[in-house]
N, C-alpha and C positions, 0 to 999 in steps of 0.2 A: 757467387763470388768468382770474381773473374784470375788468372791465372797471371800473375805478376810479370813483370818484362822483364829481360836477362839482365839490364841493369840494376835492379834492385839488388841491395846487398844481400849475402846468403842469409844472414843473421835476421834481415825482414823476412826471406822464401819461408826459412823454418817457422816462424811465427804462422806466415800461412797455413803449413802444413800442419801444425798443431792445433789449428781453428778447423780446418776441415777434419784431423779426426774428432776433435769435438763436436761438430755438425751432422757426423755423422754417426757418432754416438746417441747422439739427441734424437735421432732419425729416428727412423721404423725398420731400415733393414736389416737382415741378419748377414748377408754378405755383400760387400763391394767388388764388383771386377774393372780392372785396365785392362781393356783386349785392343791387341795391337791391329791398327787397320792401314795398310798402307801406310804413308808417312807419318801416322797421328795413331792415338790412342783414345779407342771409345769408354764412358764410363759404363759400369753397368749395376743394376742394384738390385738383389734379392727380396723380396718383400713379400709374404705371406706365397711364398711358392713358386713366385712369378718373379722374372727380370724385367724389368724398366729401364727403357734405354736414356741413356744422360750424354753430356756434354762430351765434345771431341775436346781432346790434348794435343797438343804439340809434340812432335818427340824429342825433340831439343831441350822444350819445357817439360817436358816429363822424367827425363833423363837426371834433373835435379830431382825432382820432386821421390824420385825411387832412389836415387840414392842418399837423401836426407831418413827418409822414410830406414834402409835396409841400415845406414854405418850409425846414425844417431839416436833416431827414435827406436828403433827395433832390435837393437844392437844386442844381442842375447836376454831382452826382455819383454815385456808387452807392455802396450799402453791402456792404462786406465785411467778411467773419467767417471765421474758421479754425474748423472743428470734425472730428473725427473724419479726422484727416489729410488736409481735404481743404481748400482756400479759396474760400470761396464768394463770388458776386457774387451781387445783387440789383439788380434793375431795375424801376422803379415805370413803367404808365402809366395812360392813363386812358379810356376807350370814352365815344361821342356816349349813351348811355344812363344815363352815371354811373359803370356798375362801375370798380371802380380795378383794377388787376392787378399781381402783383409774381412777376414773374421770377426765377427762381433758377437757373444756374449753378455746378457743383460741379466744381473742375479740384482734379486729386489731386497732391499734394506728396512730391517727393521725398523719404525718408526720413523722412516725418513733421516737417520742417523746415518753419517759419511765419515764425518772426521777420526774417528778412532778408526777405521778400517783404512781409511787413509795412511794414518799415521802405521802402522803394521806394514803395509807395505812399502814407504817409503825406508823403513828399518832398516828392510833388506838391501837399499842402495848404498849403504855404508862400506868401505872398503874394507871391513870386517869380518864379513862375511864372504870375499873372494877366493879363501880357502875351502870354503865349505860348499861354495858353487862349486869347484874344481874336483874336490870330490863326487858330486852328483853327475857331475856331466861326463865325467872319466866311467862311473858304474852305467849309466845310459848310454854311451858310446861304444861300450865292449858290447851290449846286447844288441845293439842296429848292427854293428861290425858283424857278429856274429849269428846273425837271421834268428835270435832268441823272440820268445812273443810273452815271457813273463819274468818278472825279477821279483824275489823275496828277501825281503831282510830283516832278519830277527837276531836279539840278542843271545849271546850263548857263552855265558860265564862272564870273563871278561875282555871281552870282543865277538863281534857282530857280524851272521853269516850274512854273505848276499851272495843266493841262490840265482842261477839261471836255467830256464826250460825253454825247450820248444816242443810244444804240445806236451805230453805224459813223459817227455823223456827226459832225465835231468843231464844239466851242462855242466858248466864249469861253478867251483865255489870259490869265489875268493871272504876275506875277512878285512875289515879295519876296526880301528879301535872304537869301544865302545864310548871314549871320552869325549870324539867327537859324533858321536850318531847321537843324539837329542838337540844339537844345533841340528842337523840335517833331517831332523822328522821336523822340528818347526818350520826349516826351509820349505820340505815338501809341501807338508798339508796346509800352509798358512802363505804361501807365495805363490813355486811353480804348478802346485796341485787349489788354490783355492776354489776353482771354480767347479772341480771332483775329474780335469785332465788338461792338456797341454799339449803344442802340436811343437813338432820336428824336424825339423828339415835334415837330412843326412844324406851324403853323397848322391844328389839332385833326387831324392824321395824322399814324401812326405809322409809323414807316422805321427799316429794319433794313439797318447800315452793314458791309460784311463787309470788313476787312484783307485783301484779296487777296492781295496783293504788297507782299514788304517785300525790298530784296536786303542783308542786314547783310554784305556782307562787305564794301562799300563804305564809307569815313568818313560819305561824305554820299549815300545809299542814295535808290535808285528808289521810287517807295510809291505802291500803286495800292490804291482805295477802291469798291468797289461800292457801290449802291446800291438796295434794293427796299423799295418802296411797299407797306406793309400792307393791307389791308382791313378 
């Protein structure tokens, strides 16, 4: 699929851009690289270990294509796609060199069944739920600020510790209410955490957040968050 002319409207590009990550969902890779080469951009594709060199960019044309990609499609969330029984997530970042990288994800669905998982996560794109993101992102944001590599949060009467450590040592404790921490354990384990973690990008590093600990059999459940620093 060829790369659209600067005339086309942006409203066609994005169209594009949402078929290639569909295509690429479909695919067999597990990661995409844009590695910048002189004036263009080379594609590149992960596939059982090995990179497979693809198709040169434009950078002019690229320059759309990352930024459709980083303000609209990726805009503090990931793209998922159902394809060949399976649901895939997608996670965009971005390296101090330029390259952008897009992560894939493929968790396999029972019975070939998509639409209820669908519909769950579309849930989350309700502007209902914008307080409760602002929460999670405010308690993730104090632990990258703070070089923490674990957060805990459990109930404790009525309001809810969230713990922070690095290594055996412990940090700082804040509380918030317990009224809203059962919106925000559904958020996790059923949105930002479905796939058991979820990547970061924080002041140009990248951090890979693993679901440790969830205890569901609890109303209001223990939930424990790793933390590791990319390179």
């Amino acid at each position: 699929m060829g790369i659209p002319s600067d005339d086309i409207a942006r409203s066609e590009y994005r169209l594009y851009v949402e078929q290639f990550l569909a295509d690429t969902a479909r695919g067999a890779a597990s990661e995409v690289q844009f590695r910048p080469e002189g004036k263009e951009y080379r594609t590149w594709e992960l596939i059982d270990g090995n990179f497979r060199k693809g198709p040169m960019i434009k950078s002019e044309d690229f320059a759309l294509f990352r930024e459709i990609l980083k303000k609209e499609i990726f805009a503090g969330t990931s793209f998922r796609f159902t394809a060949k029984k399976h649901l895939c997530l997608i996670e965009m970042s971005e390296e101090n060199d330029g390259t952008v990288c897009l992560t894939i994800v493929r968790r396999p669905v029972a019975n070939g069944r998509t639409d209820a998982l669908e519909d769950v996560f579309r849930a989350f794109e309700h502007p209902s739920w914008e307080a409760v993101k602002s929460i999670f992102i405010s308690i993730l944001n104090l632990a990258l600020a703070q070089g923490y590599d674990k957060i805990i949060m459990e109930l404790n009467g009525h309001t809810v510790d969230v713990k922070y450590r690095n290594g055996i040592q412990r940090g700082t404790i804040l509380t918030i209410s317990s009224d809203s921490y059962d919106a925000l354990v559904r958020l996790i384990n059923d949105n930002y955490f479905a796939f058991g973690f979820m990547m970061k990008k924080f002041r140009d590093t990248e951090y890979l957040i693993r679901l440790n600990e969830i205890d569901e059999e609890n109303v209001s459940p223990k939930i424990t968050l790793e933390i590791e620093k990319l390179d």
